[in-house]
C-alpha positions in Angstrom: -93.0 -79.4 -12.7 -89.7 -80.2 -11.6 -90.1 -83.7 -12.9 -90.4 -82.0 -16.2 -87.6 -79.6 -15.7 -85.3 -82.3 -14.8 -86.8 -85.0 -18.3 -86.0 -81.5 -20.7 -82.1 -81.2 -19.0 -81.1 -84.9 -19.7 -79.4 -85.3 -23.1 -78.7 -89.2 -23.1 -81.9 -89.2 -25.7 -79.6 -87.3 -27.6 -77.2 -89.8 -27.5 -79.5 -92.3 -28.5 -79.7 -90.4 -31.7 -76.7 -89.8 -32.6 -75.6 -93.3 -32.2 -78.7 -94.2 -34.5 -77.0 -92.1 -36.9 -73.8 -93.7 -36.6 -75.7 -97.1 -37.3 -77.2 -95.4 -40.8 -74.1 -94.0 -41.8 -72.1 -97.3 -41.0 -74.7 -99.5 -42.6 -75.1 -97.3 -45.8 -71.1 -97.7 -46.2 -71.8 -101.6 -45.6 -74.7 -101.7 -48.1 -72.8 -99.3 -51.1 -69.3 -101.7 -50.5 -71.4 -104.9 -50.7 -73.1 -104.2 -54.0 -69.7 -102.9 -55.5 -68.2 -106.3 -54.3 -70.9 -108.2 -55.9 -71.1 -106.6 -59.5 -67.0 -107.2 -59.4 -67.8 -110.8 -58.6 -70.4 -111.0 -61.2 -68.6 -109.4 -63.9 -65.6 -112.0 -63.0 -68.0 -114.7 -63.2 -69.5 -113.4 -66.5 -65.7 -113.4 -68.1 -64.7 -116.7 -67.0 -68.0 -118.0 -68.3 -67.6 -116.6 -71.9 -63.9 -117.5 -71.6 -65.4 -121.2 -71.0 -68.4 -120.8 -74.2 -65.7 -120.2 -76.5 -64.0 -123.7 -75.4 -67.0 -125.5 -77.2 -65.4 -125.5 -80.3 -63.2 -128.9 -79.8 -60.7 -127.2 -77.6 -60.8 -129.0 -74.0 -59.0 -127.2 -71.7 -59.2 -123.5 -70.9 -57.0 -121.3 -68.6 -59.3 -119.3 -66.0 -58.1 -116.2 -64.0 -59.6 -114.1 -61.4 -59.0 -111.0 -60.3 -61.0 -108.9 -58.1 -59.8 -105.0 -57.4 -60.9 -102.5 -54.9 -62.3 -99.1 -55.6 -59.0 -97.6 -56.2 -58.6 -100.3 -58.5 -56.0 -102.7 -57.0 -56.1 -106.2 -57.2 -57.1 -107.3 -54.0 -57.8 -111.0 -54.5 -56.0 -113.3 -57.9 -56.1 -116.5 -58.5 -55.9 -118.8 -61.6 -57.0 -122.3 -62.4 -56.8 -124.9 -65.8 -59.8 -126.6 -66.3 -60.6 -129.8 -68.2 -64.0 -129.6 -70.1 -65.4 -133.1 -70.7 -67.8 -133.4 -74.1 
């Protein structure tokens, strides 16, 4: 009995679950700002591609920028590059 007592007076199993809720809310943030990072990616990719489609007409050079921007909207990362298409 005292045994039992004693096992229903510790709390480090509450610990243990409140750290396993720190770990979902942490990952949750990780999974939500990896998906926003990857449709700003994609929609960069997706300009500079078109932006490079509408080179096929005889033109053979094309001026890329990228810019990807936070949730707030600020740039975070830029960068530019000229590219030479070869026909």
């Amino acid at each position: 009995m005292k045994t039992f007592v004693n096992m229903l007076k510790d709390q480090s199993g509450a610990s243990a679950a409140e750290y396993a809720l720190i770990l979902a809310i942490v990952g949750s943030a990780l999974a939500i700002a990896a998906i926003g990072l990857g449709n700003t990616i994609s929609g960069s990719m997706n300009n500079q591609a078109a932006k490079i489609k509408k080179c096929e007409d005889g033109v053979d050079v094309v001026d890329l920028a990228i810019t990807t921007t936070n949730q707030h909207g600020e740039p975070v990362v830029t960068g530019t590059a000229t590219a030479r298409l070869d026909p």
